[in-house]
Each structure stands twice: as C-alpha cells, then as structure tokens.
C-alpha positions in Angstrom: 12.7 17.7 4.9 13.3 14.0 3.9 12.7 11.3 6.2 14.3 7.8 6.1 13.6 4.3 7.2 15.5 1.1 7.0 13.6 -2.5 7.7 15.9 -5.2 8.3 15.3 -9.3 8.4 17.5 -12.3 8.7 15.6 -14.9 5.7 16.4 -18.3 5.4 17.0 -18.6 2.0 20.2 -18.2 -0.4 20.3 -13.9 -1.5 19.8 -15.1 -5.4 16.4 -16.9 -4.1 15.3 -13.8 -2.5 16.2 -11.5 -5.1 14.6 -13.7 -8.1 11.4 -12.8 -5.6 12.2 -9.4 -4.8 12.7 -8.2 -9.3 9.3 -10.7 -9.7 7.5 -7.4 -10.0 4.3 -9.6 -11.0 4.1 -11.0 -7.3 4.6 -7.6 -5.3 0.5 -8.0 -4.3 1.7 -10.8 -2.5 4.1 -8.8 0.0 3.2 -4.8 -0.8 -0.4 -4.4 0.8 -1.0 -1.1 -1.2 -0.1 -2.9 -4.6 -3.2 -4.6 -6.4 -1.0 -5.3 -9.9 2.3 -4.8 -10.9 4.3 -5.2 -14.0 7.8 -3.3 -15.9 6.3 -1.5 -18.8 6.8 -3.2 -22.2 7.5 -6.7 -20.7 11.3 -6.1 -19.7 13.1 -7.2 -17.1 14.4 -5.1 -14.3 17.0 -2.9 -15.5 18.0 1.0 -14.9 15.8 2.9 -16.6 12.6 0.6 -16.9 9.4 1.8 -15.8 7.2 -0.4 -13.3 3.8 0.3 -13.5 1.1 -0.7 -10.6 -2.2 -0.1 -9.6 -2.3 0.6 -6.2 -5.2 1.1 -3.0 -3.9 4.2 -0.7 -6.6 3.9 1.9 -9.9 4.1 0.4 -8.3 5.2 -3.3 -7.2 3.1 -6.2 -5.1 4.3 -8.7 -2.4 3.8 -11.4 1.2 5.2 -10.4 4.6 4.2 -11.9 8.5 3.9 -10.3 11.3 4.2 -12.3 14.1 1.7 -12.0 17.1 3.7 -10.7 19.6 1.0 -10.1 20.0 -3.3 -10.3 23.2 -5.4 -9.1 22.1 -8.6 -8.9 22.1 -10.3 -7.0 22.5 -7.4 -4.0 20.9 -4.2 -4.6 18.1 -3.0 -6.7 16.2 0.5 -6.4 13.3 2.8 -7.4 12.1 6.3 -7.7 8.8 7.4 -7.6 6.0 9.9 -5.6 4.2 9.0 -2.0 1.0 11.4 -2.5 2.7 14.5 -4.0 6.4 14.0 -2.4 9.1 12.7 -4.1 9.8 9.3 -2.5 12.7 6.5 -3.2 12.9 3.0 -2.0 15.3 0.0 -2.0 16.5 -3.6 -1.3 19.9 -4.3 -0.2 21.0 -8.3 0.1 23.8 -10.2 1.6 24.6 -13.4 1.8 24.6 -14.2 5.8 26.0 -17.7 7.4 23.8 -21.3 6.5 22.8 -20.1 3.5 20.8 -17.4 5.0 20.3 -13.3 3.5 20.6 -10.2 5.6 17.5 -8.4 3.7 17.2 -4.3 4.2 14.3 -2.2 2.8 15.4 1.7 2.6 12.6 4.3 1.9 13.5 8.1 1.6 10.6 10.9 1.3 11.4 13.8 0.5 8.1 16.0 2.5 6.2 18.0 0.4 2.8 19.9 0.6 0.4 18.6 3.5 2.5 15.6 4.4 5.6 18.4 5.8 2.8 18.5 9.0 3.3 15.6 11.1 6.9 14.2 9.7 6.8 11.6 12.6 3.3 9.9 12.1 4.3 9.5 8.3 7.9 8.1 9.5 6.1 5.7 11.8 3.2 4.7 9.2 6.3 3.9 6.5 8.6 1.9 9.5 5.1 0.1 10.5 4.7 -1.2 6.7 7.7 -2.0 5.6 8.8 -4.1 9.0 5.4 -6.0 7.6 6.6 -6.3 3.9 9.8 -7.3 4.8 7.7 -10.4 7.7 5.8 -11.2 4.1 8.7 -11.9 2.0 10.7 -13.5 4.6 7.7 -15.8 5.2 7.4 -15.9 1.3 10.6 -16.8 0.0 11.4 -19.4 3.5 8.2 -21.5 2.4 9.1 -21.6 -1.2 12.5 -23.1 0.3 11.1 -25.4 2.3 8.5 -26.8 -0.5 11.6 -27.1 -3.0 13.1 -29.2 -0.3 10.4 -31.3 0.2 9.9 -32.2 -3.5 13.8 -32.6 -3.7 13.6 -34.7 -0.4 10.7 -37.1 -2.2 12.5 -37.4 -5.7 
C-alpha cells in the first residue's frame, strides 16, 4: 500500500530564489523539524545520484539516515529516495514561476507501507500532510524574509 501527499504554497519570491534554498541541503534544520544536520556526501552539489546524509530526531530517537538524489532540473524539480522507519519512502519539490514574481511550491511524499506502519495508513497520511503543510509555511516564511532583507539593503545602497 503506498500513500501520497502533496503540500502546496504560493511564495513570494522568484522559483530560482526558492530553489537555491530548497538544494541548500546545509539549512534543511531550518524548515525540516526532524533534521538536526544535513549535508551531500563528499561536498557535491545536488545531482542524480548524490547521497545526502542527515542526522535526524524521530520522536524521542536520533539517528543518522541518508536519501539518494533521484532527480534535479533546476530550477523546477528536484527529488529523493530514502526509508520512513522501515518503508521505502520518496519525496519531492516541484517549482513554477507564478505571476509578480511569485513560485507555485509543491512538496510530494510517497510511502510505500511496510511492516507496523501498514496498521493505521490514515494516521500516518495525516501525520506526513500535517508536517509537510508546516515545512512548506517555514520555507515560504524563509525564503519571503530573505527577499525582503535583500530589498531593504538594495533600497538603502
């Protein structure tokens, strides 16, 4: 059984601005409340292939767990494979450029149910929707205030 979600925000900022935020794997602790570090293996940037390594808090348990790098257009889509507890899991950003300068920003996650977490599909669909609605609020909120401080400084010079 696989279940899906989609999160979907409207952010004020050009999609490039939000994607150079989005591949910044180094400030995921920022938006992604079960990421404590983050970084692609060996230093590389984002590309197919590359391994992005984190150490992450799942309720009261930290632990080291690594996503592969399963696909990159910049500045528009960019996705990862990895496990949720023992179950095969996949996740994704999709960008496009919206009117004013503004990106339409949609987080995918797919879970493919394994083991213990097949018992209660809906309370794990719910649990997903509920944090990725508040990791897409964080970037939004992220990326919109990084805008508005360049424009400051830009308004100043």
């Amino acid at each position: 059984m696989t279940i899906r979600t989609e999160s979907r925000i409207t952010i004020a900022s050009s999609a490039g601005e939000v994607w150079a935020y989005v591949c910044d794997v180094g400030r995921w602790p920022e938006w992604a409340p079960t990421v404590l570090e983050c970084r692609v293996r060996g230093g590389a940037e984002l590309q197919p292939g590359s391994q992005v390594d984190q150490r992450a808090k799942d309720l009261w348990w930290t632990h080291n767990r690594s996503q592969e790098v399963t696909a990159v257009e910049a500045p528009r889509h960019v996705a990862f494979a990895g496990t949720m507890g023992a179950s095969p899991a996949r996740w994704g950003m999709e960008l496009q450029p919206a009117d004013d300068g503004q990106t339409d920003a949609m987080m995918w996650i797919e879970v493919d149910l394994a083991g213990i977490m097949r018992v209660m599909p809906g309370l794990l669909k719910g649990r997903i929707q509920r944090v990725s609605d508040l990791e897409m609020a964080s970037i939004k909120a992220a990326v919109e205030a990084e805008a508005e401080a360049a424009a400051r400084e830009d308004a100043a010079s």
